[in-house]
C-alpha positions in Angstrom: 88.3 92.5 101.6 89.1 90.1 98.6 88.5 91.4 95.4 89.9 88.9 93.0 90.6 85.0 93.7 93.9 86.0 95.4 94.0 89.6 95.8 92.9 91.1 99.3 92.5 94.5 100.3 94.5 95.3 103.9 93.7 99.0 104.5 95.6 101.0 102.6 97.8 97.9 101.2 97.0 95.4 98.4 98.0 91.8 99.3 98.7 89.3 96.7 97.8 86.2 98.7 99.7 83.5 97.4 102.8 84.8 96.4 102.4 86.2 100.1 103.5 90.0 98.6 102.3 93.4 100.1 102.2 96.1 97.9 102.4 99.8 99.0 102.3 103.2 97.1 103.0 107.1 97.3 104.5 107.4 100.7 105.7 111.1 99.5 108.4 110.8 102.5 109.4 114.6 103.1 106.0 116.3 102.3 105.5 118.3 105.2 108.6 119.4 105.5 108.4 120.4 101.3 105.1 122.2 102.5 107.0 124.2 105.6 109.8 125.0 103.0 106.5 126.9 100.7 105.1 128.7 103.8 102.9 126.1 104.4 102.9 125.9 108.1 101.8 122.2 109.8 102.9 120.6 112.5 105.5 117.4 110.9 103.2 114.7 112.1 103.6 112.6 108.8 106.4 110.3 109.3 104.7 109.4 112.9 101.1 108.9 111.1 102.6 106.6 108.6 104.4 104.4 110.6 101.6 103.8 113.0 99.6 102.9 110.2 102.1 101.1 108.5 102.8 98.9 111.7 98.8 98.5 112.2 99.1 96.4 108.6 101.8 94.3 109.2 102.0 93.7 112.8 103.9 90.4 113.2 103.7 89.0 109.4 106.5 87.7 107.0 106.0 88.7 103.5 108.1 86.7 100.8 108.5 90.7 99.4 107.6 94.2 99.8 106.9 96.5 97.1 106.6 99.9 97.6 105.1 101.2 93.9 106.9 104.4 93.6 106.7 107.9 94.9 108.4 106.8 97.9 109.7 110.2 98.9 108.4 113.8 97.6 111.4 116.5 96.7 111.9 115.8 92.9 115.4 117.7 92.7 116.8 117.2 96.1 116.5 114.9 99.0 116.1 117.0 102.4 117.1 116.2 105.6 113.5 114.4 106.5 113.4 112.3 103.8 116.7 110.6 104.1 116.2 110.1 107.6 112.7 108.8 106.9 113.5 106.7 103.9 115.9 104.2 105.6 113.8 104.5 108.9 111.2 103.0 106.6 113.4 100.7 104.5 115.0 99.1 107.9 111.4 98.9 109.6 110.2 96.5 106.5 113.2 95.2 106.7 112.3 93.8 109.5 109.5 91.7 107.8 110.6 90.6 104.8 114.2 89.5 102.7 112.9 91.5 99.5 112.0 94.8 99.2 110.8 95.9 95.8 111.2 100.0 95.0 109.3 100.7 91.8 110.5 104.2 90.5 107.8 106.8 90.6 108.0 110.1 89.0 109.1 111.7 92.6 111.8 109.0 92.8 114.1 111.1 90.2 116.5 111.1 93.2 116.0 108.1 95.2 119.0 105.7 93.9 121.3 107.2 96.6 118.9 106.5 99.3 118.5 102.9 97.8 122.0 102.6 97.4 122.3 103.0 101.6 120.6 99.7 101.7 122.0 97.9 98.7 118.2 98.3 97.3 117.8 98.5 93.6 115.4 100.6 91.5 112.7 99.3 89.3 110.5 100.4 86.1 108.3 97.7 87.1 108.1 94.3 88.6 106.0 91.2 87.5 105.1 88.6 89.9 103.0 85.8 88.8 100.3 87.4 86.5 100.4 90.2 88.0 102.7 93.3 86.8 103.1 96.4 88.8 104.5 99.6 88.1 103.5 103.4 89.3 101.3 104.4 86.6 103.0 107.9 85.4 104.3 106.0 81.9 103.4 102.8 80.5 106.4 100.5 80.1 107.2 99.0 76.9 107.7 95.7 78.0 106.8 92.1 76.9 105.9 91.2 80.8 103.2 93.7 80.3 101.7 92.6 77.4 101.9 89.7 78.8 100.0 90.1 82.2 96.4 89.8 82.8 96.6 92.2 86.3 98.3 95.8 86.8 98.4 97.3 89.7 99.3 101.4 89.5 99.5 104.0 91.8 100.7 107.9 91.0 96.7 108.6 90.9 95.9 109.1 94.5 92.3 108.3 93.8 89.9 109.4 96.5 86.0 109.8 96.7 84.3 113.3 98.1 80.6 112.7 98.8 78.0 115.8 99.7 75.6 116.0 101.9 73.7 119.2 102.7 77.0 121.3 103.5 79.1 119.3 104.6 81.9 116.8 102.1 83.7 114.5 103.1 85.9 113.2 101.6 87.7 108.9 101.6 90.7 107.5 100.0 89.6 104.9 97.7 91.0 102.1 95.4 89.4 101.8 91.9 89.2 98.1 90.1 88.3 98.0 86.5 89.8 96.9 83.1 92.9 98.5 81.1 92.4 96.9 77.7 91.7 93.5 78.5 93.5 93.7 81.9 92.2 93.9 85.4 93.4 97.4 86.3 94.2 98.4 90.4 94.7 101.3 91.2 96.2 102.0 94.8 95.4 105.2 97.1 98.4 107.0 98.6 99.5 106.2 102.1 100.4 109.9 102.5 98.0 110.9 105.4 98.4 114.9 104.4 96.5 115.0 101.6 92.9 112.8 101.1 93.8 112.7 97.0 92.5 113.5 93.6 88.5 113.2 93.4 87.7 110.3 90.8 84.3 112.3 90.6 85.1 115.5 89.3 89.2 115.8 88.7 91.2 115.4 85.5 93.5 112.1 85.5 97.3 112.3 85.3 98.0 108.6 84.8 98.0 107.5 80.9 96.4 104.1 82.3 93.4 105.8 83.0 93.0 107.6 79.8 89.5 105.5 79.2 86.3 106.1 80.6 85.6 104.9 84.2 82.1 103.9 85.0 82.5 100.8 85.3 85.5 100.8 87.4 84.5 99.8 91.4 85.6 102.0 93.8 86.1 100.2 96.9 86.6 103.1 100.6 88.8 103.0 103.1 87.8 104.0 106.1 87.3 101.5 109.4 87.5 99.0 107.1 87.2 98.6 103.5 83.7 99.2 102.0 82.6 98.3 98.0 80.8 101.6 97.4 79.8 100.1 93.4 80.7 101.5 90.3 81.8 104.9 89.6 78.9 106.0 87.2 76.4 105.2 89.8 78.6 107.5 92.0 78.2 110.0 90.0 74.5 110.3 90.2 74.4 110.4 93.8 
């Protein structure tokens, strides 16, 4: 679903058209294996989940870059065995598709430069293609190529849309389009099948971005396909 001139939504992916760039967010590489280590006990079906997923998205396709906008794996002060194995799994699979990859730094990513380093990868606050500047969304760069940009495109939120009816929720990952200052704001969902998110409805924000009021902002569902469900505030009265 397009939802600017050249921006498409592709599942759980945003796609800048044509600078021919797929951008990605919160993998959280590791998780189940973080949630085994708490006594959490699931079967590790994460990595396989993603990766069908992932390959569903870019099947055959050449990107000029891809960007995966932080949060790439989950431990903060270690990397575990799962996440290094994951990580260039990951990295050499998207590999496959592009000559660029682009790893924005998320606030999980405290130890991902030796994982980087493995495939001569560097790390980013940010990147800026076009006018469009992306970066994960936990701290607001102080940067001219911000200031500078009419389009940001965050993740770190994990935003996601529970809807009653009767007893029953459910409950839809979800991207939310709307304005930062003067700015088109994008806010990607996670790719991290574990975990839905963090209701937009109801839940307290953690990005600084979205430190403004949100009715306006479009929430647009994925599910079989991507669906424009409207604007938060009317949402919120359903």
């Amino acid at each position: 679903m397009d939802i600017a001139k050249n921006i498409k939504i592709i599942d759980l992916a945003l796609f800048l058209k044509k600078e021919k760039i797929i951008i990605f967010s919160d993998f959280h590489l590791g998780y189940d294996e973080s949630l085994n280590k708490g006594g959490v006990l699931i079967p590790r079906f994460q990595f396989k989940d993603i990766m069908e997923r992932l390959k569903k998205i870019i099947k055959k396709k050449k990107f000029k870059a891809i960007v995966i906008n932080g949060d790439l794996k989950d431990e903060f002060g270690t990397i575990s065995s799962s996440e290094w194995k994951q990580t260039l799994e990951l990295l050499d699979y998207l590999s496959e598709h592009t000559k660029k990859i682009i790893l924005i730094k998320g606030n999980h990513d405290i130890l991902l430069g030796p994982i980087a380093k493995k495939r001569n990868i560097g790390l980013k606050d940010y990147y800026k293609v076009g006018d469009v500047f992306i970066t994960h969304g936990h701290k607001i760069p102080n940067s001219i190529e911000l200031a500078t940009s009419n389009i940001i495109v965050i993740g770190n939120e994990h935003p996601a849309i529970s809807l009653s009816k009767e007893n029953r929720v459910e409950s839809f990952k979800c991207f939310l389009v709307g304005k930062w200052k003067n700015k088109m704001l994008i806010v990607l969902p996670s790719f991290n099948p574990i975990t839905v998110g963090s209701d937009v409805l109801k839940e307290k924000f953690l990005s600084p971005f979205l430190n403004i009021n949100i009715d306006n902002f479009n929430a647009y569902v994925v599910e079989d396909k991507v669906y424009n469900f409207g604007k938060i505030k009317k949402l919120q009265n359903l």
